[in-house]
N, C-alpha and C positions, 0 to 999 in steps of 0.2 A: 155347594151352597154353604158358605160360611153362619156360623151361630153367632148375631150379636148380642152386645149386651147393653143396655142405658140407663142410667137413672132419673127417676119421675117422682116427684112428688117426695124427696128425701130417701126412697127404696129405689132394689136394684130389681131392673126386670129385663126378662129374657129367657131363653134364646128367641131369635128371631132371625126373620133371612133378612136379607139387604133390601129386599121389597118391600119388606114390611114397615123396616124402620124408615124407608125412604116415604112409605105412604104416612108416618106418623110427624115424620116431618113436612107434610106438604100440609096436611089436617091442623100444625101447629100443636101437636101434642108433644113434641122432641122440638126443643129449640136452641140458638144457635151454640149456646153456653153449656149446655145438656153434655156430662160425660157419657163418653161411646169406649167400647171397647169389639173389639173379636183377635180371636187368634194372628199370630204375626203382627199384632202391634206391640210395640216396647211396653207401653203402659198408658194408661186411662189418657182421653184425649176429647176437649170438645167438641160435639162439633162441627163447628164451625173449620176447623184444622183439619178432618178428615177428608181428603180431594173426592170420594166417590159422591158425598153425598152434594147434592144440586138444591139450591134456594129458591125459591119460587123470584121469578124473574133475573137467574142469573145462569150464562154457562156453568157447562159442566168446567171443572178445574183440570187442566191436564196431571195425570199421575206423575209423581215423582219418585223415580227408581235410585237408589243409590246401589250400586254393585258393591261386592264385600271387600273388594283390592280396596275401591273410592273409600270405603268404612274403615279397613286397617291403615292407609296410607293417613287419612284423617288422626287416628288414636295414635299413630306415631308420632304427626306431627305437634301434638298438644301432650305428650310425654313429652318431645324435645323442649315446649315450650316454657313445661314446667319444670325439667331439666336448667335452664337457662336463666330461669329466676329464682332459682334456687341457688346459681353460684354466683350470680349479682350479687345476690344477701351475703354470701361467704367473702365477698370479693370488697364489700363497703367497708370505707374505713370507721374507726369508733370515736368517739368523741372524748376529749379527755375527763368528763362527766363520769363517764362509764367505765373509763380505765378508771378514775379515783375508787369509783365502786368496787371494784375487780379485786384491786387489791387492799381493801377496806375488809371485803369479804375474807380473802385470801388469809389475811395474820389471825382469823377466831378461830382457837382450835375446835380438832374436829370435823368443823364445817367444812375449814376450807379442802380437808382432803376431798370429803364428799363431789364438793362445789368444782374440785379443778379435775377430777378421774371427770365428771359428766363433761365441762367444756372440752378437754382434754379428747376423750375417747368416745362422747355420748352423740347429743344432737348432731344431725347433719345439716341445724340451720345455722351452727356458732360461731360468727367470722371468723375466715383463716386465721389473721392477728390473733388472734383471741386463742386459739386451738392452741397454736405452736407458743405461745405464751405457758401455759396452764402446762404443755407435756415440758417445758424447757425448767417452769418451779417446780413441778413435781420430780423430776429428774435430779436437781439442784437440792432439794428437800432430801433423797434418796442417799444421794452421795454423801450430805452433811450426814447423815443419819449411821450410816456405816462407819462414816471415820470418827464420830460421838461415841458409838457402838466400843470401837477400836481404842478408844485414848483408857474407856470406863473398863474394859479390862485387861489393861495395861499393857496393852500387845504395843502398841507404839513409843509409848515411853519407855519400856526396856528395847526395842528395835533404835532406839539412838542413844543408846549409853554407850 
């Protein structure tokens, strides 16, 4: 015998059996909006959604079983799905709007290192464009930066005398 639970009158009451509740809803004290709970439900449900319980002039609802393979093969299929829209986003092209932004941001110093390590290395929703952009200036930044680095203490001007 399962312990139900419902709510009446803004409070939670219970436990109760399946008989009971089914007598409170035939009495119309439990109606069809009324949160119900008992153990092995996911979570609070009114109801009306619950197949055991029966409305005064209506069959009973046949039970609906889902097996745990029918449960994982589902959560699989809605990762793939989110998987999938996820590289749609990676995969749209950007508008030259955005590229003017991009690199608007990109020349404030400071920022833009911040600004192109996150497109660069951060979100997994940043269009591809965009990624391979950010890792190709920061790369470009890097290399000027060493050979700046190189000229300021005089390793290259005496390496071509």
């Amino acid at each position: 015998m399962d312990d139900w639970f419902y709510m009446y009158g803004g409070k939670l009451n219970g436990p109760c059996s399946f008989e009971e509740l089914q007598a409170l809803v035939d009495c119309g004290r439990v109606m069809k909006k009324a949160m119900v709970w008992t153990e092995g439900m996911d979570h609070w449900k009114s109801a009306d959604e619950v197949p055991e319980i029966v409305w005064k002039g209506e069959e009973p609802k046949p039970q609906l079983t889902i097996s745990p393979e029918a449960k994982i093969h589902k959560e699989k299929e809605l990762a793939e799905a989110e998987n999938i829209s996820r590289l749609k986003a990676k995969m749209e092209s950007i508008s030259v709007f955005n590229w003017l932004c991009s690199f608007v941001v990109a020349l404030i110093p400071l920022v833009n290192f911040v600004v192109l390590m996150n497109w660069a290395f951060g979100d997994n929703n940043t269009p591809r464009s965009k990624v391979t952009w950010a890792r190709a200036t920061l790369l470009t930044g890097l290399i000027l930066s060493v050979v700046g680095l190189l000229f300021w203490l005089g390793v290259i001007p005496a390496f071509w005398r």
